[in-house]
C-alpha positions as CSV (number, residue, x, y, z in Angstrom):
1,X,0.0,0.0,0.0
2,X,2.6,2.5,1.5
3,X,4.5,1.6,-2.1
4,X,1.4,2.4,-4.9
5,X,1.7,5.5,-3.2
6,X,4.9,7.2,-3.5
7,X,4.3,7.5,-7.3
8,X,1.1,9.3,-7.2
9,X,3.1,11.8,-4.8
10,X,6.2,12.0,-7.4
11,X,3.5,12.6,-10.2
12,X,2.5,15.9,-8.5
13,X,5.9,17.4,-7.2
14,X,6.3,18.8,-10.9
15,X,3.2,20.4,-11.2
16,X,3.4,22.4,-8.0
17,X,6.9,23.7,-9.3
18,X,5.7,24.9,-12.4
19,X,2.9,27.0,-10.7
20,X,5.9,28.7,-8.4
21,X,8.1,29.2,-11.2
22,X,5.0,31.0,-12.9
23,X,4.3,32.9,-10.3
24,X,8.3,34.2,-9.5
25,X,8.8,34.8,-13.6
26,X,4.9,37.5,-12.9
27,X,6.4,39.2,-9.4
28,X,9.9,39.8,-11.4
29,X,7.9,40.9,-14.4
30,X,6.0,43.6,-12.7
31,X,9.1,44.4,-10.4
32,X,11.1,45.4,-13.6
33,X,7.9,47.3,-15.2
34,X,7.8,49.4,-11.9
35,X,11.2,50.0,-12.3
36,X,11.2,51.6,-15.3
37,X,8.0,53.5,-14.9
38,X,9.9,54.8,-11.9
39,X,12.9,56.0,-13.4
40,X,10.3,57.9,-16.1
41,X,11.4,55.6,-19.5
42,X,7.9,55.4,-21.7
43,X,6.8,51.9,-23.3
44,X,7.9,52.1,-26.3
45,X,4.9,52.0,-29.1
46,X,4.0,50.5,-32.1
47,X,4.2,51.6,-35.4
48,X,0.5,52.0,-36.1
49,X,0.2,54.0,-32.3
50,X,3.5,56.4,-33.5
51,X,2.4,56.9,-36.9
52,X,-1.4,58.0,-34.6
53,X,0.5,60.6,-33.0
54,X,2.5,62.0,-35.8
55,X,-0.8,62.7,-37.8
56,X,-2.5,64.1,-34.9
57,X,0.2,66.2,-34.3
58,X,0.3,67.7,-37.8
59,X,-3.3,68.2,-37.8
60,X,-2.8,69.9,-34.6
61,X,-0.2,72.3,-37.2
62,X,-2.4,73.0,-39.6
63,X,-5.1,73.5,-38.0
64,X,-2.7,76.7,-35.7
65,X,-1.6,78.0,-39.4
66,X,-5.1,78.3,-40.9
67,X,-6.5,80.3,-37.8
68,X,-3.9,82.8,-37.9
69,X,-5.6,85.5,-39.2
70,X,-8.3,84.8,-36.9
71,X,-6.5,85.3,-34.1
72,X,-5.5,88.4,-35.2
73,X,-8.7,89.9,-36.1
74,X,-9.5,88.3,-32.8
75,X,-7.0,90.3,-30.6
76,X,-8.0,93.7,-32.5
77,X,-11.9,93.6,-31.2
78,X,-10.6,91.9,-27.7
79,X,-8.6,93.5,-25.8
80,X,-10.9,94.6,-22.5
81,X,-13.8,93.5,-20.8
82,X,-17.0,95.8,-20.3
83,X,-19.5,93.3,-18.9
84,X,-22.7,92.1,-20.4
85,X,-24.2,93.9,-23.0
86,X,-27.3,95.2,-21.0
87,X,-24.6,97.4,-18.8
88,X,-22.2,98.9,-22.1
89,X,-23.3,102.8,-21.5
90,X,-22.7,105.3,-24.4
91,X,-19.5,106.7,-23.2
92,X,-18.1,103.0,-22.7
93,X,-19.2,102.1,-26.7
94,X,-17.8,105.8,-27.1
95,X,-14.2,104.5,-25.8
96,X,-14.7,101.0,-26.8
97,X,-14.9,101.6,-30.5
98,X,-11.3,102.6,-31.0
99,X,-9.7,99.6,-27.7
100,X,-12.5,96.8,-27.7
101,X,-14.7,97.5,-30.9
102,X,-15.8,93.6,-31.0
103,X,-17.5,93.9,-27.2
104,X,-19.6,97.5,-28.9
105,X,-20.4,95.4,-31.8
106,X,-21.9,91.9,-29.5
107,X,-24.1,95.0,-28.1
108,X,-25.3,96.8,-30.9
109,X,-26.3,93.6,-32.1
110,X,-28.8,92.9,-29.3
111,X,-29.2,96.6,-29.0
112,X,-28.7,98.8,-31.9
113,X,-28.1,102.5,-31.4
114,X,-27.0,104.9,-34.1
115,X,-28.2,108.3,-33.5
116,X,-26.2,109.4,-31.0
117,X,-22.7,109.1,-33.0
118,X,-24.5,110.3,-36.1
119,X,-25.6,113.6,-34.1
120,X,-22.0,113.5,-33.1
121,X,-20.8,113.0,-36.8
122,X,-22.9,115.8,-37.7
123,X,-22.0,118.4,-35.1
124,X,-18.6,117.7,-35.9
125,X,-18.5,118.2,-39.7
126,X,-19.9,121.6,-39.3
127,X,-17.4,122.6,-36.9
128,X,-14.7,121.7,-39.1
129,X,-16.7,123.2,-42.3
130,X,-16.4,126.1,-40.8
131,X,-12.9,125.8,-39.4
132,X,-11.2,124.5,-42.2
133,X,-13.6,126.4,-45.3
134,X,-11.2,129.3,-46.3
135,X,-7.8,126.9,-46.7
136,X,-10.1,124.4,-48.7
137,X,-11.2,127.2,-50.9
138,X,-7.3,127.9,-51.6
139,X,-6.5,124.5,-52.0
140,X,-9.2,124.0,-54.9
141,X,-7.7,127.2,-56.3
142,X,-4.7,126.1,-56.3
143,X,-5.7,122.9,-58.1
144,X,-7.1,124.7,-60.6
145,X,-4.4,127.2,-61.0
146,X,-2.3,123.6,-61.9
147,X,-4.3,122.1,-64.3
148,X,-3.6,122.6,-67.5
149,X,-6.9,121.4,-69.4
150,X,-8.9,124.5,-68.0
151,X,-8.3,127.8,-70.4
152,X,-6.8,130.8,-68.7
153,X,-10.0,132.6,-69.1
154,X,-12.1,130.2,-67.3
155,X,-9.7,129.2,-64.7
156,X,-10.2,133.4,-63.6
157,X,-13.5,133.0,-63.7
158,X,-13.8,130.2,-62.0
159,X,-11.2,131.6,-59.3
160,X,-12.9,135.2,-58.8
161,X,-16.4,132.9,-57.9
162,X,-14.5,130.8,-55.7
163,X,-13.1,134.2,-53.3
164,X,-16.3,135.6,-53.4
165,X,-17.6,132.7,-52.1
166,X,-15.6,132.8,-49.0
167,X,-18.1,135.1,-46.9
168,X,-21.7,135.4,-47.5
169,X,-24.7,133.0,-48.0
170,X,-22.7,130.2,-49.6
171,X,-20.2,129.7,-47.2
172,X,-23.0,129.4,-44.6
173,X,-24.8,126.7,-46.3
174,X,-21.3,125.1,-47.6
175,X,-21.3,124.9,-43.5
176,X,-24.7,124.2,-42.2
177,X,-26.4,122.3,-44.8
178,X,-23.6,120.8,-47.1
179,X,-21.4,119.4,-44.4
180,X,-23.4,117.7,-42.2
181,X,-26.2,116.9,-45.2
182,X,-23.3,114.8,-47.1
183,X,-22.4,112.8,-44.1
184,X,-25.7,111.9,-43.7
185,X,-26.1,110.8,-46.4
186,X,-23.4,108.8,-47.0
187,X,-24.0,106.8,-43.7
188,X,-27.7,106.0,-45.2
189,X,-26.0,104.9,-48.2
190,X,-23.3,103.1,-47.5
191,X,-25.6,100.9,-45.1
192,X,-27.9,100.7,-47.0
193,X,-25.1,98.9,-48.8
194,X,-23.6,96.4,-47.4
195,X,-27.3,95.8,-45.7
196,X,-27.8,94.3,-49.6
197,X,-24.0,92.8,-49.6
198,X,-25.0,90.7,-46.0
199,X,-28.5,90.2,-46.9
200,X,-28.6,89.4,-50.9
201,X,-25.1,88.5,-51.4
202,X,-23.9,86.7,-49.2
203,X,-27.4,85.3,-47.8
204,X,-26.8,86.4,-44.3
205,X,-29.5,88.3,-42.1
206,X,-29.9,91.6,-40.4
207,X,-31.9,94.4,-39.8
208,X,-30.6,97.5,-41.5
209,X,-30.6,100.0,-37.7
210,X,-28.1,96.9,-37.0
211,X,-25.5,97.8,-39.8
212,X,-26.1,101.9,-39.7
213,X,-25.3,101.3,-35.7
214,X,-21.8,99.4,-36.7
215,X,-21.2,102.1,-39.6
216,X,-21.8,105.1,-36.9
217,X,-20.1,104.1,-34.7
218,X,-16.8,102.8,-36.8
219,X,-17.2,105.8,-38.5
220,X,-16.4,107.7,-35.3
221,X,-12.6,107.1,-35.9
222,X,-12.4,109.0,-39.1
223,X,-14.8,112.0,-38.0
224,X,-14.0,111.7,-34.6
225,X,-10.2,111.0,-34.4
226,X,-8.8,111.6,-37.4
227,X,-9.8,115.0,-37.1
228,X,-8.9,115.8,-34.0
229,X,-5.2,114.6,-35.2
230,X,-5.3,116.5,-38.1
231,X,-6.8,119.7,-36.9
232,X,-3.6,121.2,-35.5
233,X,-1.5,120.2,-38.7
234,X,-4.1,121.7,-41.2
235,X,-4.4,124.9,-39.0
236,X,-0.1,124.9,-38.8
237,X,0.3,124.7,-42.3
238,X,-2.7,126.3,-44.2
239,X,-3.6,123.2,-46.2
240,X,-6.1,120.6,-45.9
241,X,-3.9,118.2,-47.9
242,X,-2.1,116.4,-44.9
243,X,-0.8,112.5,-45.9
244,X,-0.9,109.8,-43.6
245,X,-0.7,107.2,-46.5
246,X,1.8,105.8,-48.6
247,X,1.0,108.7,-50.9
248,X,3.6,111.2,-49.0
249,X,6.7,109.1,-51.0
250,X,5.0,109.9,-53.9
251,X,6.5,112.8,-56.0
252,X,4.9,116.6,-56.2
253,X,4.3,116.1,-59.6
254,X,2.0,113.2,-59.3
255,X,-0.2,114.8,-57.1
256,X,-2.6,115.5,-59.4
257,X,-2.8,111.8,-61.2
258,X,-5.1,109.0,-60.6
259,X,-2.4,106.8,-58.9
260,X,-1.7,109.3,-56.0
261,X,-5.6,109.6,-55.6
262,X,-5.7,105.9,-55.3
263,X,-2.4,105.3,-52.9
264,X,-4.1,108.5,-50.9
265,X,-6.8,106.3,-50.3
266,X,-4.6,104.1,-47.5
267,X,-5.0,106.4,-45.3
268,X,-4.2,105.1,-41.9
269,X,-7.4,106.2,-40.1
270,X,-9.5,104.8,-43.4
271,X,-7.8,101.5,-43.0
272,X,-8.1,101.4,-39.3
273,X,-12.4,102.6,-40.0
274,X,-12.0,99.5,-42.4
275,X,-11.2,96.7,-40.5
276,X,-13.2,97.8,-37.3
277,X,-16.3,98.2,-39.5
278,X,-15.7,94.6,-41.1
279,X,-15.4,93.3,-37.8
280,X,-19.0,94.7,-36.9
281,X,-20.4,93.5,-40.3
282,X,-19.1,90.0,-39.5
283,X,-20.4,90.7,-35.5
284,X,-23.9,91.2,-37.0
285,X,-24.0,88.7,-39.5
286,X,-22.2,86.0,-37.3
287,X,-19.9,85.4,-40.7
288,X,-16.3,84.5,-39.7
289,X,-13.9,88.1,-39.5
290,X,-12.2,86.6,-42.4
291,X,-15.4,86.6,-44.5
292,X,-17.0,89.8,-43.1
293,X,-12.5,91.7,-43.9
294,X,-12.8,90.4,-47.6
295,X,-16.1,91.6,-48.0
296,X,-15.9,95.0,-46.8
297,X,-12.0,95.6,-48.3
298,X,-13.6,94.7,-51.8
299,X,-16.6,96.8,-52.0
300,X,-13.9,99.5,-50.7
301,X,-11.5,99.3,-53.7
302,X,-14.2,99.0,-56.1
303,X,-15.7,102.3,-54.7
304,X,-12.2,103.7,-55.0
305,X,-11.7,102.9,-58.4
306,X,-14.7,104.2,-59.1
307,X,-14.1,107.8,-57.9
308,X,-10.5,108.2,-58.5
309,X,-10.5,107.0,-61.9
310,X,-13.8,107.1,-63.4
311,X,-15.4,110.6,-61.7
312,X,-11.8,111.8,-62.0
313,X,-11.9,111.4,-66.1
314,X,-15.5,112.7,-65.8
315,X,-14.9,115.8,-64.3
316,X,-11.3,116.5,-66.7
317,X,-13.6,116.2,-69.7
318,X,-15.9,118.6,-68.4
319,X,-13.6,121.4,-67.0
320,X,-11.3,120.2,-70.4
């Protein structure tokens, strides 16, 4: 008896080693794993799982490059806080326009307001009518004095009307009706516009007191600003014909052609009224800035090309 058993026993000795031998190669397994997640080495990856992170990585890129001019129209209208919409009061939207225009725009989209920049817009284009009437009377004569394609004759006729008109009844209404009628009519006009660019062209919607809001105020940095920076200088030196463009390199003797009219147009205070006004546009829309830059920039130039080559040639033939 004691001898049919010893085999049996033998039998299971190899089993039982195998289990421990199992179980020593798993403790020394996860001792080494903890070691090198201790001293910080990484487990190494695939091919598939590398080639993963290389395209998302890249995606990642591209993604960065394309939104680049985003995030510059972005950090133009962003740049300080005001608080809802409901608590923006005029002289904050005043401020904002020219440091955080994209905040005045989020309100004027819930709550549109143009009248009090227009009356502003108004108030100060007669003031500088009137300040500024007698040097632009001399500029225009001296522009006509230049041009060649007016007869001697006419130009003194021409000229002797001008100085009379200096004092009297048509300077006053050059002042008080003129001025401020022309800017008013030009903000209709233009919003009226791009209301039809939005709306029509580019299938967008919004209400037309949305868009003459965003042109108001926008507008504020060329009637507002620009003329307070330019006052002094056309006061200084008796001429309303003060550059801030690329047309000052230009030479004297283009100053009367159709390319400094055109480079004239860059002025720094239009540009600046451009790209604030594009970023309200795209604001009320909800286009992207991108979209709402392109738009405004093109209706621009065409409008530019318009008056300084076409009107221009219109108005030669008939003083020709």
């Amino acid at each position: 008896m004691n001898d049919s058993k010893e085999p049996k026993d033998q039998e299971k000795e190899p089993q039982g080693s195998d289990e421990t031998k199992k179980d020593l190669d798993d403790i020394l397994g996860k001792i080494k794993e903890s070691d090198r997640t201790g001293t910080g080495e990484k487990p190494k990856l695939d091919d598939g799982e590398e080639l993963i992170q290389k395209m998302h990585a890249k995606g990642k890129e591209s993604e960065a490059e394309s939104e680049g001019l985003e995030q510059i129209l972005d950090s133009i209208s962003e740049k300080e806080e005001f608080g809802p919409a409901g608590e923006m009061n005029f002289i904050q939207r005043f401020f904002g326009i020219f440091t955080s225009p994209g905040k005045v725009f989020e309100y004027l989209r819930v709550k549109p307001d143009y009248l009090i920049p227009l009356v502003i817009a108004l108030l100060i284009s007669v003031l500088s009518s009137y300040l500024f009437y007698d040097i632009a009377i001399t500029d225009q004569i001296d522009r006509i004095e230049q041009n060649d394609n007016i007869p001697a004759d006419r130009k003194d006729a021409i000229i002797d009307q001008m100085e009379s008109g200096k004092e009297g009844t048509q300077r006053m209404v050059s002042t008080f009706v003129i001025a401020p009628v022309a800017v008013l009519v030009i903000s209709l006009l233009v919003s009226a516009i791009f209301l039809f660019i939005g709306s029509v062209l580019l299938g967008g919607k919004a209400k037309y007191k949305q868009i003459l809001s965003v042109y108001s105020y926008s507008y504020l940095i060329v009637i507002f600003l620009a003329t307070l920076i330019k006052a002094p200088l056309i006061l200084a030196k008796g001429t309303t014909k003060i550059q801030m463009s690329p047309a000052v390199f230009l030479d004297t003797d283009q100053i009367s052609t159709a390319l400094y009219n055109f480079i004239g147009s860059f002025d720094i205070f239009v540009v600046w009224f451009l790209v604030v006004f594009s970023l309200g546009f795209s604001t009320i829309y909800g286009f992207s800035k991108l979209k709402g830059l392109v738009s405004v920039f093109i209706a621009w130039l065409l409008y530019i090309l318009i008056v300084n080559v076409w009107l221009a040639g219109l108005f030669q033939s008939f003083t020709g």
